[in-house]
C-alpha positions as CSV (number, residue, x, y, z in Angstrom):
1,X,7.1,-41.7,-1.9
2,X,4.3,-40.5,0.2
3,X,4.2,-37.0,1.5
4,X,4.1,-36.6,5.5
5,X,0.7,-35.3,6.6
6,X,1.0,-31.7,8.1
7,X,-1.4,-29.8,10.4
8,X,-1.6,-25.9,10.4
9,X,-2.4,-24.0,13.5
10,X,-3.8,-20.9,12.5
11,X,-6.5,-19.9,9.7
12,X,-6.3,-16.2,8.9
13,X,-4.4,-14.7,6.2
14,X,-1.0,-15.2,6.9
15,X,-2.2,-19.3,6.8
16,X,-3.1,-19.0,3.1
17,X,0.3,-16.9,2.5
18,X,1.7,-20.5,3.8
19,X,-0.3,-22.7,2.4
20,X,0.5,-21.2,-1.2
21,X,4.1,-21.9,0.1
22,X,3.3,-25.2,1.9
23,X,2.1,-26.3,-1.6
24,X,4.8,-25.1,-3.6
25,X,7.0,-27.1,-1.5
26,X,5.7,-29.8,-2.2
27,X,6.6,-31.7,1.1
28,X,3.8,-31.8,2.9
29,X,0.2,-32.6,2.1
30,X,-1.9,-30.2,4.4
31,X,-4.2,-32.6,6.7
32,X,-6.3,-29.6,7.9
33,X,-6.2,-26.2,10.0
34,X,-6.7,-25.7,13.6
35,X,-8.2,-22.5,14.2
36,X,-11.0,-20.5,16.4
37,X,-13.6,-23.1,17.5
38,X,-16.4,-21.2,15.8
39,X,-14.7,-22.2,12.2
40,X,-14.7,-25.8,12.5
41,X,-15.9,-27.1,9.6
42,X,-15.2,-24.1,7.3
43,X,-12.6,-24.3,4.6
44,X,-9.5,-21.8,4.2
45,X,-8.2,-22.4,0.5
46,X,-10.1,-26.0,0.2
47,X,-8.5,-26.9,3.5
48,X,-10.8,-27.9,6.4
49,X,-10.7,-26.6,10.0
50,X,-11.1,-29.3,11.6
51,X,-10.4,-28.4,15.4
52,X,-9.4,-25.7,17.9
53,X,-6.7,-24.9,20.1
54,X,-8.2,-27.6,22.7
55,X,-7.5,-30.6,20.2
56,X,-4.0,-29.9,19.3
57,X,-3.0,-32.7,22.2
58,X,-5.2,-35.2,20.3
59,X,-4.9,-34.1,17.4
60,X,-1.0,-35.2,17.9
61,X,-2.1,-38.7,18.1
62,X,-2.7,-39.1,15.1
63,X,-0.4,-36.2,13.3
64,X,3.4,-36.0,14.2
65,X,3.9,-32.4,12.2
66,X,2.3,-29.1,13.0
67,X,3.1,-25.7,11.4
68,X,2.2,-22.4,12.8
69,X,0.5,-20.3,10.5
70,X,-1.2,-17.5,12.8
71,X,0.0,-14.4,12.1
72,X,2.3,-12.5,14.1
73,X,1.4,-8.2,14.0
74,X,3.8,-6.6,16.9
75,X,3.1,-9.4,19.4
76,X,4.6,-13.2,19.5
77,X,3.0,-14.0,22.3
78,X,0.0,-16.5,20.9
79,X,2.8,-18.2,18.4
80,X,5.0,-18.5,21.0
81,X,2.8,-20.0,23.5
82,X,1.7,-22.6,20.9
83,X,5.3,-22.9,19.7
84,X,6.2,-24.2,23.2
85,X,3.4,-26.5,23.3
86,X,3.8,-28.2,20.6
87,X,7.8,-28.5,21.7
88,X,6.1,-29.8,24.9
89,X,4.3,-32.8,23.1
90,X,7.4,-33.6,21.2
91,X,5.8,-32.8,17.8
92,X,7.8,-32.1,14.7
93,X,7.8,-28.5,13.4
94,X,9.4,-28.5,10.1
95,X,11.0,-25.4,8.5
96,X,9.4,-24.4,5.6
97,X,10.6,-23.1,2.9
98,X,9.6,-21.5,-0.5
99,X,11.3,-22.7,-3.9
100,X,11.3,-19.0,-4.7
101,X,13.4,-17.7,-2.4
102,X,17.1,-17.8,-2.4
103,X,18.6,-19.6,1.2
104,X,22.1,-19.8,1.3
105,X,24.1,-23.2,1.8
106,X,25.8,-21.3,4.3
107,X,22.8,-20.2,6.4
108,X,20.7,-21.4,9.5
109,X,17.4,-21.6,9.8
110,X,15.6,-22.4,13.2
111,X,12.6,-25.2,13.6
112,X,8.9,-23.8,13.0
113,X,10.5,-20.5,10.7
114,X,9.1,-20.2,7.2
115,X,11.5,-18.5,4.6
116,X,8.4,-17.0,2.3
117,X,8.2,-16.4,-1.9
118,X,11.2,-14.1,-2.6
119,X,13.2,-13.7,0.5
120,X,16.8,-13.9,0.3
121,X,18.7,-15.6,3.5
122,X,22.2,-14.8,2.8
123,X,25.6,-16.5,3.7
124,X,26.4,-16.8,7.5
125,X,23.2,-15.7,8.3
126,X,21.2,-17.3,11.2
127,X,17.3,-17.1,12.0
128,X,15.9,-18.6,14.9
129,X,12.9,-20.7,15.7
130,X,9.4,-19.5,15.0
131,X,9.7,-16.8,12.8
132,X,8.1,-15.1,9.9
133,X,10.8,-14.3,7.0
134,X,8.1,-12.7,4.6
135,X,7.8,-11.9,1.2
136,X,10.3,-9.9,-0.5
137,X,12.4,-9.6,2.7
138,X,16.3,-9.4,2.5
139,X,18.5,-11.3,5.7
140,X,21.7,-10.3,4.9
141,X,25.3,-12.4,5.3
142,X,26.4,-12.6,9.2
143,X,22.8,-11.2,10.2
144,X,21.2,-12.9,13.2
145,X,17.5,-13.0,13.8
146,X,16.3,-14.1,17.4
147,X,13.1,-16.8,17.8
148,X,9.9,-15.6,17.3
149,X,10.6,-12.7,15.2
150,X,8.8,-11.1,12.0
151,X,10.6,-9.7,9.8
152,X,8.0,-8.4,7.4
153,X,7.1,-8.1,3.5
154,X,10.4,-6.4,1.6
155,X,12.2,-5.6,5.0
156,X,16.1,-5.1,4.8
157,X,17.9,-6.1,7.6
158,X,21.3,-5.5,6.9
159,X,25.1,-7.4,7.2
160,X,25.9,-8.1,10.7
161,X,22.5,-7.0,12.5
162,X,21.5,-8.4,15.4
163,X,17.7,-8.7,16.0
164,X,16.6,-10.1,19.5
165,X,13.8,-12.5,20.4
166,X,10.2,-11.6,20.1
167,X,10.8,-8.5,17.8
168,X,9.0,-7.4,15.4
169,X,10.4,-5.5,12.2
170,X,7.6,-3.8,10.2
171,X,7.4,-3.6,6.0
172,X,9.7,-2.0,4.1
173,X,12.5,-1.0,7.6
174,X,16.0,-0.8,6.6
175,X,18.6,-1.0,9.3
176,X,22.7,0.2,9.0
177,X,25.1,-3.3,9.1
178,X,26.2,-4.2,12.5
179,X,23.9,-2.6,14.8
180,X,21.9,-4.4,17.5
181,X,18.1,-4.6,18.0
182,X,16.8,-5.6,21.6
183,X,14.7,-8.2,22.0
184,X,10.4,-7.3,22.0
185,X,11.6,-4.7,20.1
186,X,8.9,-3.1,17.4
187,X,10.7,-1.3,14.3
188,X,7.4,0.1,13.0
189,X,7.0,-0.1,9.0
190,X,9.4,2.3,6.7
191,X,11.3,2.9,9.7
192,X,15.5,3.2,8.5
193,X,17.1,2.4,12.1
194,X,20.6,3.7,11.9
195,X,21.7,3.0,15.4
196,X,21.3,0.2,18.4
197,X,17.9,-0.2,19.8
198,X,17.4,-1.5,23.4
199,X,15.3,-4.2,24.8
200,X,11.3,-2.9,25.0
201,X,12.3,-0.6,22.4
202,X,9.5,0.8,19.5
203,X,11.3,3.0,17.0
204,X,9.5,4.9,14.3
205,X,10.4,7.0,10.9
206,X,13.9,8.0,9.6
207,X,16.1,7.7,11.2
208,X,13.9,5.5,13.6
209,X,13.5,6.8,17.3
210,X,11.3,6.2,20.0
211,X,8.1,8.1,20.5
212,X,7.6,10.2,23.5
């Protein structure tokens, strides 16, 4: 059986952390990256770039799956926009997910998220659309991620936390079970949040405040 072409928005280095996933898969065959307009016809990892933002609407002519692979550092904004066009042209936008991590039976996992090499999606736990679960991060059982979020390389996010939309949770944060973190919230990297953040909220060190 023949693997569905996919197309990868995105060319920096959080595209070749996916594509090493993508591959590993072994569900799609990557058809080529859309990416700045000045990289067409450069390679990332022996994949072309073969248009920009501009061609994604004719691009979908021809391709019915697309995969955002830009990077998200603190602000969702340029995945999310792209997120919602791509819902806009009715294209599929698989989740992806890597053999290596562990992705409970028991768990949801929103279109356009990619569950990365080593992460551990626990029982009862829910992640949204859109969002980054990298490497070596830890989604505890009855923990809910929002869309759009990051959480980022060997986060913890504990049993029962609540992590808005847009929010970004740095490398290596560790929250208390059961809190509640606002949406376009940042929890900045090593930051051990031991109590509920609001909305707009960017917490730093231990235990993880706002700076003033």
């Amino acid at each position: 059986m023949s693997k569905s072409k996919l197309i990868l928005i995105g060319g920096g280095g959080h595209c070749k952390s996916c594509i090493d996933v993508i591959e590993m898969q072994d569900k799609y065959k990557i058809a080529g990256i859309v990416d700045l307009s000045k990289n067409i016809g450069n390679k990332v990892l022996g994949y072309p770039v073969i248009g920009c933002d501009d061609d994604i609407e004719q691009l979908s002519k021809s391709f019915s799956h697309f995969f955002i692979t830009l990077g998200q550092i603190k602000d969702c904004s340029k995945r999310k926009k792209i997120f919602e066009k791509l819902v806009s042209l009715k294209i599929d936008i698989p989740v992806i997910i890597s053999p290596l991590a562990y992705v409970s039976k028991h768990s949801k996992i929103g279109a356009g998220s990619i569950i990365m090499h080593y992460a551990v999606v626990n029982a009862a736990a829910s992640i949204g659309l859109n969002c980054i679960i990298n490497t070596r991060s830890l989604i505890e059982h009855d923990a809910a991620i929002g869309n759009h979020c990051h959480i980022s390389t060997g986060a913890i996010v504990n049993g029962g936390v609540k992590i808005g939309n847009n929010s970004f949770y740095g490398s290596g944060a560790v929250s208390k079970e059961y809190i509640q973190i606002g949406s376009n919230s940042l929890v900045a990297a090593g930051a051990v949040v031991v109590n509920d953040i609001g909305d707009n909220q960017k917490v730093f060190g231990l235990p993880a405040k706002e700076k003033h």
